[in-house]
Backbone as JSON Lines, residues from 0, in Angstrom:
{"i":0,"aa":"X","n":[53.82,136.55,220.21],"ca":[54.0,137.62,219.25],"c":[52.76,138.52,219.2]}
{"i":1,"aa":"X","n":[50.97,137.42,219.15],"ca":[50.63,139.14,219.29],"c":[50.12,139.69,220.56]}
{"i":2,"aa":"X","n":[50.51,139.02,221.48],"ca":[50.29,139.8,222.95],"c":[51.04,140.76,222.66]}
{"i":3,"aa":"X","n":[52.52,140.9,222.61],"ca":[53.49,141.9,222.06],"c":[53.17,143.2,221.68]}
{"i":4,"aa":"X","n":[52.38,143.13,219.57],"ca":[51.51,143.41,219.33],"c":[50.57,144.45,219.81]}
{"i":5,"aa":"X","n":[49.77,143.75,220.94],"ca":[48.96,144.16,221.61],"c":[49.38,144.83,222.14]}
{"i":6,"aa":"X","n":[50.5,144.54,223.09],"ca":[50.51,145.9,224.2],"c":[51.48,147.26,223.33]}
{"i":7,"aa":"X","n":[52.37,146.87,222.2],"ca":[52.87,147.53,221.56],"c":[51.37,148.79,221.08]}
{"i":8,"aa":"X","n":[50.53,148.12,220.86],"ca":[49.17,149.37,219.79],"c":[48.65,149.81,221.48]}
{"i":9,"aa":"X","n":[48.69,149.37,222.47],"ca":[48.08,149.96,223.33],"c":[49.27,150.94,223.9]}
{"i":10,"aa":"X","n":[50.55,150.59,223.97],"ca":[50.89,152.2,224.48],"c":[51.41,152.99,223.46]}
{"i":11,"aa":"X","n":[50.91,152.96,222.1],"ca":[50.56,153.91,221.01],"c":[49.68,154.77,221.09]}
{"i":12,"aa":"X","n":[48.35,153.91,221.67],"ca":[46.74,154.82,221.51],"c":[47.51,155.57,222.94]}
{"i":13,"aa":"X","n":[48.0,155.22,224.54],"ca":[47.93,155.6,225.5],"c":[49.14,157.07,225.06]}
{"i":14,"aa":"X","n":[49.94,157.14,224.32],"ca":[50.92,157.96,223.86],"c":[49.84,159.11,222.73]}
{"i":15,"aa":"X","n":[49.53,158.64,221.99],"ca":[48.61,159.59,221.16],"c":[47.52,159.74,222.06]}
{"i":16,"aa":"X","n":[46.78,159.3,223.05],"ca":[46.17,159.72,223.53],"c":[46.37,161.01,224.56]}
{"i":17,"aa":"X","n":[47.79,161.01,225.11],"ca":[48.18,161.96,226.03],"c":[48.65,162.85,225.5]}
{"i":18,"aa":"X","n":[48.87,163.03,223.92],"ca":[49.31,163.98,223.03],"c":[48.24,164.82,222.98]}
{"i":19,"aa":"X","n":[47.0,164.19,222.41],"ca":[45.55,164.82,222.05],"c":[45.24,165.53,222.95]}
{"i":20,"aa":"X","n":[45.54,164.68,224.61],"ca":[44.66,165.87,225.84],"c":[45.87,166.63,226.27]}
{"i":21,"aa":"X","n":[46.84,166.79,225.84],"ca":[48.05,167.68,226.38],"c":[47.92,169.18,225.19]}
{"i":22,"aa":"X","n":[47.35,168.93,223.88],"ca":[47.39,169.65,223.35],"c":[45.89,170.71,223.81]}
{"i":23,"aa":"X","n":[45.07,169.42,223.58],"ca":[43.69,170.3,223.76],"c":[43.82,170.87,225.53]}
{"i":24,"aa":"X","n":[44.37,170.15,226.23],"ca":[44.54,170.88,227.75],"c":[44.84,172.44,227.33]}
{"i":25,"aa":"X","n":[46.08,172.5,226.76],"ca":[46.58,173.73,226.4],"c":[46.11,174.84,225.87]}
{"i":26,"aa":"X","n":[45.16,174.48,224.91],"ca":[44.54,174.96,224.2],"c":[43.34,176.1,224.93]}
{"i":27,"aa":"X","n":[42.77,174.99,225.85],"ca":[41.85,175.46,226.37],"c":[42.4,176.12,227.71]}
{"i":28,"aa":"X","n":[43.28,176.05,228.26],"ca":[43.87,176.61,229.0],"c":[44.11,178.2,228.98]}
{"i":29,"aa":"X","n":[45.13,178.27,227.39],"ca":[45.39,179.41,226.88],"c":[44.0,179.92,226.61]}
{"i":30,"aa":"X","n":[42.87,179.9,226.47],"ca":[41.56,180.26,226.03],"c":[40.9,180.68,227.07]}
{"i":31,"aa":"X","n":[40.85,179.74,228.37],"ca":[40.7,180.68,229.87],"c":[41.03,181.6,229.97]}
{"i":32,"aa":"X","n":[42.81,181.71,230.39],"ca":[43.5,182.9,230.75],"c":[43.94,184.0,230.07]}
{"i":33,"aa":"X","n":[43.18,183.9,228.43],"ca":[43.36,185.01,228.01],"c":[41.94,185.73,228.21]}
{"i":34,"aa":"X","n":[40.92,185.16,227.59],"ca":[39.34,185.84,228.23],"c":[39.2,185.51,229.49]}
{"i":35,"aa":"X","n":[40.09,185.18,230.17],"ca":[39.2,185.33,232.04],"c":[39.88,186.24,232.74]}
{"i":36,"aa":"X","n":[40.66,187.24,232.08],"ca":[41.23,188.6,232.91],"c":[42.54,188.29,233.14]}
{"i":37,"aa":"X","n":[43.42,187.16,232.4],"ca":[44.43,187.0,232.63],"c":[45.01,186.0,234.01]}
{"i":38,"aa":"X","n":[43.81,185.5,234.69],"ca":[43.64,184.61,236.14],"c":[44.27,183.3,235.48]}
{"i":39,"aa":"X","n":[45.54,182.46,236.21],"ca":[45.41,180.94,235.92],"c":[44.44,180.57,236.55]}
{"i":40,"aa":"X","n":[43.52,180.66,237.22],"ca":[42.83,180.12,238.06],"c":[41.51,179.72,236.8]}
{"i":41,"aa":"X","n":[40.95,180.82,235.91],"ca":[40.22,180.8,235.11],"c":[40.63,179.88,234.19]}
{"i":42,"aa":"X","n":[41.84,180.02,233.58],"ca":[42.8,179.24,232.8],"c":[42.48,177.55,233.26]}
{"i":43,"aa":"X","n":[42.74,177.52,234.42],"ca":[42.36,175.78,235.18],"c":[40.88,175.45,234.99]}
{"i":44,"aa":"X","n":[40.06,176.33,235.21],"ca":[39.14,176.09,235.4],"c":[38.24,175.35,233.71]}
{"i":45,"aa":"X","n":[38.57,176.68,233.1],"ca":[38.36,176.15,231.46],"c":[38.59,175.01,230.91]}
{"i":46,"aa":"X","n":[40.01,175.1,231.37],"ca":[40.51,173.41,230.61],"c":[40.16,172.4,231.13]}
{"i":47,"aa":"X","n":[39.76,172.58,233.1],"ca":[38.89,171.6,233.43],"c":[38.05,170.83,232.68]}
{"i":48,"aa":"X","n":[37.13,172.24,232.45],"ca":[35.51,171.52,232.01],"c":[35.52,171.21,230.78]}
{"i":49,"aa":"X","n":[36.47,171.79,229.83],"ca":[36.41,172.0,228.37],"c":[36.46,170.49,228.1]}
{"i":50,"aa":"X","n":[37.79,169.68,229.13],"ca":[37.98,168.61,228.9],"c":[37.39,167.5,229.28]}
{"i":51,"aa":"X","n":[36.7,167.61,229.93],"ca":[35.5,166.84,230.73],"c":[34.32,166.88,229.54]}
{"i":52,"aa":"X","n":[34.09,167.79,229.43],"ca":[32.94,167.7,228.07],"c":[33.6,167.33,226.61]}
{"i":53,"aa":"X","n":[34.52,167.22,226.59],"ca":[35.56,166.42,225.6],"c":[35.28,164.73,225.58]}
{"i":54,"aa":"X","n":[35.47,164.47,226.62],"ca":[35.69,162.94,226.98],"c":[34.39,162.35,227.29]}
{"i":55,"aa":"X","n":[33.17,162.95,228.0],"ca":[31.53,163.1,227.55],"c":[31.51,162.84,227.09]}
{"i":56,"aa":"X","n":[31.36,163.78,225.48],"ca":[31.24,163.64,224.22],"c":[31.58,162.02,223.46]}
{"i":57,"aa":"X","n":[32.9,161.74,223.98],"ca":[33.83,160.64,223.21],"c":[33.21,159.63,223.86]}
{"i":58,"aa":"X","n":[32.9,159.32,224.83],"ca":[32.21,158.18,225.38],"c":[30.92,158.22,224.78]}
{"i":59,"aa":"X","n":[29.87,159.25,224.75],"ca":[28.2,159.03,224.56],"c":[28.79,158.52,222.73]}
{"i":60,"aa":"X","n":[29.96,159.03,222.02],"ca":[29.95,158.7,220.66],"c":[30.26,157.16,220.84]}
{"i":61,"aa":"X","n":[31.17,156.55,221.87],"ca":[31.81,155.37,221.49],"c":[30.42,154.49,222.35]}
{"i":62,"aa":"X","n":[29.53,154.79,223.02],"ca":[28.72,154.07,223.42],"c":[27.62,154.01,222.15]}
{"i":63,"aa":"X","n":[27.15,154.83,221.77],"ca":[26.73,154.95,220.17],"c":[27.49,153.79,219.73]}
{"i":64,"aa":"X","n":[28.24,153.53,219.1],"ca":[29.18,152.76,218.07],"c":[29.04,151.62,218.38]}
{"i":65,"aa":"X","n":[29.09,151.15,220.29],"ca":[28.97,150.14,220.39],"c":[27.55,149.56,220.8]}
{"i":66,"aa":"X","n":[26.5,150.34,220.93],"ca":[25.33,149.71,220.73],"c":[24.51,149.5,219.53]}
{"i":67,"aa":"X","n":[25.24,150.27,218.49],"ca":[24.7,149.87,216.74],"c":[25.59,148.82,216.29]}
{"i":68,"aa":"X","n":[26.54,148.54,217.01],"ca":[27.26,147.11,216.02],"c":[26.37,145.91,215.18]}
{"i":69,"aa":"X","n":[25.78,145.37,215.85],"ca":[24.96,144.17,215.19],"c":[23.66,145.43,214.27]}
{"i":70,"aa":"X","n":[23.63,146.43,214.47],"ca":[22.47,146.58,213.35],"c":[23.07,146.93,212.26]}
{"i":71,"aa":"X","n":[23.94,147.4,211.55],"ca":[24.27,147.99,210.58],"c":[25.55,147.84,210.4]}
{"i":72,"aa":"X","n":[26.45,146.82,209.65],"ca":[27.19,146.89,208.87],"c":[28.38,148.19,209.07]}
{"i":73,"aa":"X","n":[29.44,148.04,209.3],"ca":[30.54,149.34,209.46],"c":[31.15,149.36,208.01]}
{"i":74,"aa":"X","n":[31.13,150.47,207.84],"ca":[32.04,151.45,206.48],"c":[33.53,151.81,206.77]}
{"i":75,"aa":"X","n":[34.43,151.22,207.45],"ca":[35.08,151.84,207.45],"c":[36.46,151.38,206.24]}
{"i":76,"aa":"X","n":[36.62,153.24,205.55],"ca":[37.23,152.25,204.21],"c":[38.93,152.7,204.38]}
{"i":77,"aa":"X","n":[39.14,152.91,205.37],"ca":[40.7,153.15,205.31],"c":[41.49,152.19,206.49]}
{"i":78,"aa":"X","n":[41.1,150.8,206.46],"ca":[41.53,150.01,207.24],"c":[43.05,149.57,207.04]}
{"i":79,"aa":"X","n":[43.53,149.72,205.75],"ca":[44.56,149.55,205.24],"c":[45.75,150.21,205.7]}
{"i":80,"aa":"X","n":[45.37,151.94,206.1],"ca":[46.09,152.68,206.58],"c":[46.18,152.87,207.86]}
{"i":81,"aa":"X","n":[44.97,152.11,208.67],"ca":[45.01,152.08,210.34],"c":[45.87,150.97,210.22]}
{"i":82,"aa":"X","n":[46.21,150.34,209.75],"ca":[46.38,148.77,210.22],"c":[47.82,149.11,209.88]}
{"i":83,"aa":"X","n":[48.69,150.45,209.23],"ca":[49.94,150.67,209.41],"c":[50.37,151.76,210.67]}
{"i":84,"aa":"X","n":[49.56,151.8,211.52],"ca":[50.03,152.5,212.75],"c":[49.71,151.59,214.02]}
{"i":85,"aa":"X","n":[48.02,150.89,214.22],"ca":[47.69,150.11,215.03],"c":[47.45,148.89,214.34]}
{"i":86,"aa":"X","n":[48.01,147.58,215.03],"ca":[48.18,146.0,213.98],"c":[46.69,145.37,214.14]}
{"i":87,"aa":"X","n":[46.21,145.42,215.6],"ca":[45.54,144.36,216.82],"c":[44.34,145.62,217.06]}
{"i":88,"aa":"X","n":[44.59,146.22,217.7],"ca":[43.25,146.87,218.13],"c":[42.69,147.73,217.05]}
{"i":89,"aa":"X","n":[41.36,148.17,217.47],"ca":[40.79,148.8,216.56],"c":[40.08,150.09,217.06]}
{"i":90,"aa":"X","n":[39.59,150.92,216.3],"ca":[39.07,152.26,216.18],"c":[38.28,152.66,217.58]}
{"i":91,"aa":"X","n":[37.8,151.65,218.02],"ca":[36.75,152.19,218.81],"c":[38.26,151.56,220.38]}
{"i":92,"aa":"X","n":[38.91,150.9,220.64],"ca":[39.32,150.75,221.21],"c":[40.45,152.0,221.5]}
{"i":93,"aa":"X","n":[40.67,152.45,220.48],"ca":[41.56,153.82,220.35],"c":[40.83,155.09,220.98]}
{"i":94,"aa":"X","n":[39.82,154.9,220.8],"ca":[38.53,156.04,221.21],"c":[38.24,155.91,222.54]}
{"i":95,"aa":"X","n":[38.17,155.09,223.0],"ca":[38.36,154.55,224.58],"c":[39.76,155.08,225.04]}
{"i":96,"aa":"X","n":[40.93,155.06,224.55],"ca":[41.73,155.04,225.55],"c":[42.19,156.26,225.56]}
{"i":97,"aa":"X","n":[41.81,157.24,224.03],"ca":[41.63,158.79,224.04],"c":[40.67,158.98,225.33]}
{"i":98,"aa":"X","n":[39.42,159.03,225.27],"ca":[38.74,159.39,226.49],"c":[39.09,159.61,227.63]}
{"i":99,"aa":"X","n":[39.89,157.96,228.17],"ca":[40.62,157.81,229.06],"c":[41.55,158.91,229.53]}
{"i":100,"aa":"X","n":[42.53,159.32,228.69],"ca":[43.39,160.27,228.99],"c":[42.86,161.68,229.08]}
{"i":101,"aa":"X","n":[41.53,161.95,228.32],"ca":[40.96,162.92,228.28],"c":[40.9,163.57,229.7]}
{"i":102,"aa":"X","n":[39.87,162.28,230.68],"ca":[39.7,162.37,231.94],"c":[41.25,162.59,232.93]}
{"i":103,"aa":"X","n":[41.52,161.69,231.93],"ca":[43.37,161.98,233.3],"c":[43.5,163.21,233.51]}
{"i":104,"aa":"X","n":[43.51,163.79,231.69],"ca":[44.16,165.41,231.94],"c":[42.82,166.38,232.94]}
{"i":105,"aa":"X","n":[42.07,166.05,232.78],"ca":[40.99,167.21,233.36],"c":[41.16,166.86,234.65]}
{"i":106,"aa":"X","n":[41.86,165.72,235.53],"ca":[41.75,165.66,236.78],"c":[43.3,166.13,237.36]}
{"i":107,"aa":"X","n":[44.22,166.0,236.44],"ca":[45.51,166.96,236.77],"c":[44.87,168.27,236.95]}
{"i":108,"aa":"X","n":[44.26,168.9,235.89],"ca":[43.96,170.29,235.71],"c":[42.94,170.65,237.46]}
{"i":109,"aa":"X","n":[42.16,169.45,238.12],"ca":[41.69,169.58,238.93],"c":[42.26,169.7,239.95]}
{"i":110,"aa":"X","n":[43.06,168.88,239.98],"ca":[44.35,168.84,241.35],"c":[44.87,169.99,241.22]}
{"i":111,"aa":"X","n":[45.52,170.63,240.09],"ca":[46.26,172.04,240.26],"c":[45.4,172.86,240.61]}
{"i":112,"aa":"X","n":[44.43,173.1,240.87],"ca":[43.1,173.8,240.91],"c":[42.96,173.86,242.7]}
C-alpha cells in the first residue's frame, strides 16, 4: 500500500511538474517571439535559457535546503494541506522532480532549435 502511495505522489509531482515547465516554456517563448522581431527561432532560444536558469535556480535552492537540514529546525506550517495532495513524499522531493522537468522542457526547446 505505500509503495502504491509512492509512486501514486510521484507521478503527481512528475504531472505538476510538466504543467509548471509547459506553462513557463510558453511563457517565455511568447516573450522571445514577441521582442525578438517576431523570429521562432528567438522564441526557442528564450525559452531555452529562460528555462535552464529556472531549474539552476531550483537546484542551487534545493541544494541549500538540503545542506541546512541538520542545522536548523524546518518551519514548515502547512503540512496538513500538503499531506492532502502528496501522502509519502515531501517538499523538497517535489522540488527535485519540478527541476527535473524544468530541464526536460529546455532540452525539447533545444532539439526544436
Amino acid at each position: 500500500m505505500k509503495i502504491k502511495g509512492l509512486f501514486m505522489d510521484l507521478i503527481k509531482a512528475i504531472i505538476f511538474g510538466l504543467a509548471v515547465s509547459a506553462a513557463m516554456g510558453l511563457l517565455l517563448f511568447l516573450g522571445g517571439f514577441l521582442f525578438g522581431s517576431f523570429q521562432v527561432e528567438n522564441g526557442l532560444e528564450v525559452g531555452k535559457d529562460g528555462l535552464l536558469i529556472l531549474a539552476s535556480l531550483g537546484m542551487f535552492l534545493l541544494a541549500g535546503m538540503l545542506l541546512s537540514k541538520g542545522k536548523k529546525p524546518e518551519q514548515f506550517v502547512e503540512i496538513e494541506s500538503w499531506r492532502k495532495h502528496f501522502r509519502i513524499i515531501g517538499y523538497k522531493t517535489v522540488m527535485g522532480v519540478l527541476c527535473l522537468d524544468l530541464l526536460g522542457a529546455a532540452s525539447v526547446f533545444d532539439g526544436l532549435l
